[in-house]
C-alpha positions as CSV (number, residue, x, y, z in Angstrom):
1,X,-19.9,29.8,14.3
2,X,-19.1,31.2,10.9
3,X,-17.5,28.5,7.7
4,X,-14.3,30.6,7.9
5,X,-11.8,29.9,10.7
6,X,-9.8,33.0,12.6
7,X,-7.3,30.5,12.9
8,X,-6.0,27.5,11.0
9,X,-2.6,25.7,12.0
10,X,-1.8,23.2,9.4
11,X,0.9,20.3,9.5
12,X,3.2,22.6,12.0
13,X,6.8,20.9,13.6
14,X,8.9,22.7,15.4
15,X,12.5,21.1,16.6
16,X,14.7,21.6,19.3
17,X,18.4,19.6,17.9
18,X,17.2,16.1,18.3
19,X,14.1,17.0,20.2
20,X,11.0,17.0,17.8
21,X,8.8,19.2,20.4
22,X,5.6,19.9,17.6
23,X,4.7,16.9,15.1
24,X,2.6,17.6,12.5
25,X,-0.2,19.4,14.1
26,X,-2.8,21.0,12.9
27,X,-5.6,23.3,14.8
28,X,-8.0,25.5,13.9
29,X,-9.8,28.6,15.9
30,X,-13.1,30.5,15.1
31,X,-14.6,33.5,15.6
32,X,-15.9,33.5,19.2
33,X,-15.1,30.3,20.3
34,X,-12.7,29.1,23.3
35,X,-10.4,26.2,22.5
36,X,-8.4,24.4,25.2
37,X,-5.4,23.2,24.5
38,X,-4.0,20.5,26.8
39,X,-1.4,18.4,27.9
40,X,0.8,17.5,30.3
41,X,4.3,20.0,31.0
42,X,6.5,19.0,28.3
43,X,3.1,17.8,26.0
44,X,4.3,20.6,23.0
45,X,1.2,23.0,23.9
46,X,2.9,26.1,24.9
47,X,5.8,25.7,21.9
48,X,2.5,25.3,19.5
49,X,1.2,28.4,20.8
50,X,4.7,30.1,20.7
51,X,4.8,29.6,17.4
52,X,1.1,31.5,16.7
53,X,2.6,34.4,18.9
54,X,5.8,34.8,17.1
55,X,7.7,33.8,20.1
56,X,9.1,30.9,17.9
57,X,9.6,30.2,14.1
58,X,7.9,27.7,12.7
59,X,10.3,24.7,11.1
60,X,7.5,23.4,8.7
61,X,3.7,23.8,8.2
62,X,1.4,26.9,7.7
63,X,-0.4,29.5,9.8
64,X,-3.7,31.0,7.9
65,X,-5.4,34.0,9.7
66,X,-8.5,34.5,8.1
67,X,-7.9,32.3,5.2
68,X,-5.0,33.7,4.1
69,X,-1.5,31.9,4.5
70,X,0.1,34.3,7.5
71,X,3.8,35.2,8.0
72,X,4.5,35.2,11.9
73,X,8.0,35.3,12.7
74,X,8.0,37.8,15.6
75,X,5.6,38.4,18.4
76,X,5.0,41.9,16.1
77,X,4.1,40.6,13.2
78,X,1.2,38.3,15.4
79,X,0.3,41.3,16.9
80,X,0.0,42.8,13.0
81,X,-2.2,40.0,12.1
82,X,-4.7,40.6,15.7
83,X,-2.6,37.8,17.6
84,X,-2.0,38.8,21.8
85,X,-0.7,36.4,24.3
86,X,-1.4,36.8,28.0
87,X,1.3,35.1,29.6
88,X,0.8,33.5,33.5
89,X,3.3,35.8,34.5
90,X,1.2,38.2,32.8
91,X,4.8,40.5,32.1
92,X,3.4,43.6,33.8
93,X,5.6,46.2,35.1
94,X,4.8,45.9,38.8
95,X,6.0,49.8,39.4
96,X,3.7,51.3,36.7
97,X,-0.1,51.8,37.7
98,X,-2.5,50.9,35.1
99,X,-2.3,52.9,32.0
100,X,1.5,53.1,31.9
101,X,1.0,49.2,31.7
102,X,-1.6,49.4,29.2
103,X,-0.2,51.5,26.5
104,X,3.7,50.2,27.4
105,X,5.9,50.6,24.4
106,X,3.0,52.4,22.5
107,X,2.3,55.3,24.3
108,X,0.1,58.1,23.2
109,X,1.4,61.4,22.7
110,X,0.4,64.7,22.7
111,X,1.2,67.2,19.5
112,X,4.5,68.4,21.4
113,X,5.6,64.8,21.7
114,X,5.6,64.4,25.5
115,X,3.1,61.7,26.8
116,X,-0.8,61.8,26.7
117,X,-1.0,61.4,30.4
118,X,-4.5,62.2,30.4
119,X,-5.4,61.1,27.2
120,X,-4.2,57.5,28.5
121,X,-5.9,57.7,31.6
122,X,-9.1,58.0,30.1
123,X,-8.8,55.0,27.3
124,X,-7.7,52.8,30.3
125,X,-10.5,53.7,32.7
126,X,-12.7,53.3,29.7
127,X,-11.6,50.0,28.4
128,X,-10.8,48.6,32.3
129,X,-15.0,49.8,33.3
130,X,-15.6,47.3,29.9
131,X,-14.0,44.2,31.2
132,X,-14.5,45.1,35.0
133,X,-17.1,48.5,35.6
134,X,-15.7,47.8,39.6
135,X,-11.8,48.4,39.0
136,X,-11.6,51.8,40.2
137,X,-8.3,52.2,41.6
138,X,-6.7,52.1,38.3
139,X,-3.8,54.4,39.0
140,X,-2.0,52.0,41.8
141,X,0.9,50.2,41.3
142,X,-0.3,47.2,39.6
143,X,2.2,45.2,42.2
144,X,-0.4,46.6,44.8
145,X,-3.8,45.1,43.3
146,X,-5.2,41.8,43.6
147,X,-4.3,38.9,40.9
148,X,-7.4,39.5,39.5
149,X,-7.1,42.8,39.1
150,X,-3.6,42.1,37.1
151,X,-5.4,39.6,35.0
152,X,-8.1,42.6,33.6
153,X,-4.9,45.2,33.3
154,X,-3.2,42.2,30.8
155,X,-6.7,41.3,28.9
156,X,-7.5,45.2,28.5
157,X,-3.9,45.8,27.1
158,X,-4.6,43.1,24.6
159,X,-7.8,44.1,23.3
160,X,-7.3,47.8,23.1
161,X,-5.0,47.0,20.3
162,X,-7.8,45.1,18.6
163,X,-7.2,41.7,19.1
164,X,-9.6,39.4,17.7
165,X,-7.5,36.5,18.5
166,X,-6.2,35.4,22.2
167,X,-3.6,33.0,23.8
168,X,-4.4,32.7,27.1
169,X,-1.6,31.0,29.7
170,X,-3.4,29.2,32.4
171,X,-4.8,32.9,33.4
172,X,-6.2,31.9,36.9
173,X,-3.7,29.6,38.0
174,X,-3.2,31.3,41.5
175,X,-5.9,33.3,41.9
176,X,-8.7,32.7,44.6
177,X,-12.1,31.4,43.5
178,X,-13.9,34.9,42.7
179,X,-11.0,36.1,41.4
180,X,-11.0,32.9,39.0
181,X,-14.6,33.4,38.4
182,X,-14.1,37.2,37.2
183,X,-11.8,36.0,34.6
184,X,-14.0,32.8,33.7
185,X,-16.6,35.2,33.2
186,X,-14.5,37.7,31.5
187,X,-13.4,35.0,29.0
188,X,-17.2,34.4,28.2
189,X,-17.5,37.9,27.5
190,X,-14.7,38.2,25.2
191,X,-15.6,35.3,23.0
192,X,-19.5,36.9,22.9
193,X,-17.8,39.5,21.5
194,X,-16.5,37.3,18.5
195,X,-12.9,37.6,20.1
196,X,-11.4,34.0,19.4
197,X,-9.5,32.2,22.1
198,X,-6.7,29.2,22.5
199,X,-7.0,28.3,26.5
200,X,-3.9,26.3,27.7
201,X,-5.1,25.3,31.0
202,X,-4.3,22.5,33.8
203,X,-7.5,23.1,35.5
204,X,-10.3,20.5,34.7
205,X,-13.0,22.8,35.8
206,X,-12.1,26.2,34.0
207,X,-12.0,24.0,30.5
208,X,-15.0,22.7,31.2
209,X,-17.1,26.2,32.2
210,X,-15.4,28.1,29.2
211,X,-14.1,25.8,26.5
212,X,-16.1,25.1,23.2
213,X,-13.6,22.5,22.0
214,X,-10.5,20.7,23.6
215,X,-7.6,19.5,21.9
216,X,-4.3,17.5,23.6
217,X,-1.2,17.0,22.8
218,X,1.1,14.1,24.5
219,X,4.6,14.1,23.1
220,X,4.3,16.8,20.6
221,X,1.5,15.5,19.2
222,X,-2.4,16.0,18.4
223,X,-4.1,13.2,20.1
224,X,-7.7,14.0,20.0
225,X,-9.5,17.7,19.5
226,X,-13.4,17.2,20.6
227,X,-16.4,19.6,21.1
228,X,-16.9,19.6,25.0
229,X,-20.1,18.4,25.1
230,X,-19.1,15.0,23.7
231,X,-16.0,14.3,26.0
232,X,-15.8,13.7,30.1
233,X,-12.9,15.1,32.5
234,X,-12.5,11.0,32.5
235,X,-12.5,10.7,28.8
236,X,-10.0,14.4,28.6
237,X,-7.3,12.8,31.3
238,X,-7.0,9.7,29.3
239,X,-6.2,11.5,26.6
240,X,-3.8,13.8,28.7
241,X,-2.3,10.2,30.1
242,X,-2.5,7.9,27.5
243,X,-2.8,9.6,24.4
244,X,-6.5,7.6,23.5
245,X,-9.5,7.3,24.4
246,X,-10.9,3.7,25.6
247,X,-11.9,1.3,23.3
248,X,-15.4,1.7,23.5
249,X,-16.1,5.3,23.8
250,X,-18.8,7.0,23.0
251,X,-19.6,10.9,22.0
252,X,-21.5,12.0,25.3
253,X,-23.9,14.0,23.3
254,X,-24.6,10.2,21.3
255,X,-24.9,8.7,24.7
256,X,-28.0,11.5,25.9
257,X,-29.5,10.7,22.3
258,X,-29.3,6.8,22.9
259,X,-30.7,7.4,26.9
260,X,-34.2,9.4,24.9
């Protein structure tokens, strides 16, 4: 990893009337690396991450995107600053095939004015054979292809736009285990790439295969951010639960040294 962080949330709160939802957390992100962001419904992990894609204002604290202090008010100004969210419900318009869903709300256009059919077609079949050289059928409705299918449409709109940083919502919650194993391995691919990427994900085993670092949150607050190799799913789910780790823990990568 490079000294200087894509990413770097510092001292953030956010507030919902007598609800403090974020409390002084801070986070950082760099390039090529997947950090997990945990906790349980409720935890503050998906209004922290609202807040990095504009969906929310921030009430106090910082955002610095490559070490400079970053003004995100609106999901457009993230999206300025190299900032895309793929959302669980992945907010694809299930009539459209492929490259209308790709290039929605910034279509190309031809020197008349009237849309680049053609033009889009053949950025979206070459970006889709990128992340997927198998999805062939890219001019279905996307409500007619498979959830994994849907999964590369939303990651190829986000990085065609040049997105170096990623929010990923829970992005194989129900999908079947291939499916999940594309995207797992799609994931991989995108941080190789130097893309950097904030997982928030239930699922014990997909943080485990992808994540560099994990970081929970109980009650709007950071309890714990770790590399993965030092943690256990036992040591992440008493963080999730109890907001510690026990007494005498141990880094697991100490515990290999001290077993030589």
């Amino acid at each position: 990893m490079t000294k200087a962080p894509l990413v770097e949330m510092k001292g953030v709160h956010k507030r919902f009337g007598g609800v403090h939802a974020v409390k002084n957390v801070s986070l950082d992100l760099y390039p090529g690396e997947v950090v997990g962001v945990l906790g349980h419904n409720g935890a503050g992990k998906s209004v922290l991450m609202a807040m990095l894609s504009g969906a929310l204002p921030i009430d106090e604290g910082e955002i610095h995107i490559n070490g400079a202090k970053a003004d995100i008010r609106t999901p457009r100004d993230a999206r300025a600053y190299g900032i895309e969210t793929i959302y669980q419900t992945l907010a694809l318009a299930d009539n459209l095939n492929a490259p209308a869903n790709l290039f929605l709300g910034r279509e190309l256009k031809t020197a008349w004015g009237t849309l680049d059919d053609d033009s889009m077609e053949a950025e979206a079949r070459q970006v889709l054979h990128r992340l997927n050289p198998n999805f062939t059928n890219i001019n279905d409705a996307v409500v007619n292809m498979s959830g994994g299918q849907r999964q590369v449409v939303a990651i190829a709109r986000a990085i065609y736009f040049d997105a170096r940083i990623l929010i990923m919502d829970e992005p194989t919650a129900a999908l079947g285990p291939s499916e999940s194993a594309m995207v797992k391995d799609l994931t991989k691919k995108l941080s190789a790439e130097g893309i950097g990427i904030f997982l928030i994900s239930h699922d014990m085993h997909d943080v485990f295969d992808i994540c560099d670092r994990i970081m929970v949150m109980k009650n709007g607050e950071n309890v714990g951010m770790y590399p993965i190799e030092d943690v256990t799913k036992d040591d992440v789910l008493s963080l999730i639960i109890l907001g510690r780790l026990p007494e005498d823990w141990q880094p697991r990568s100490k515990q290999k040294v001290d077993a030589v």
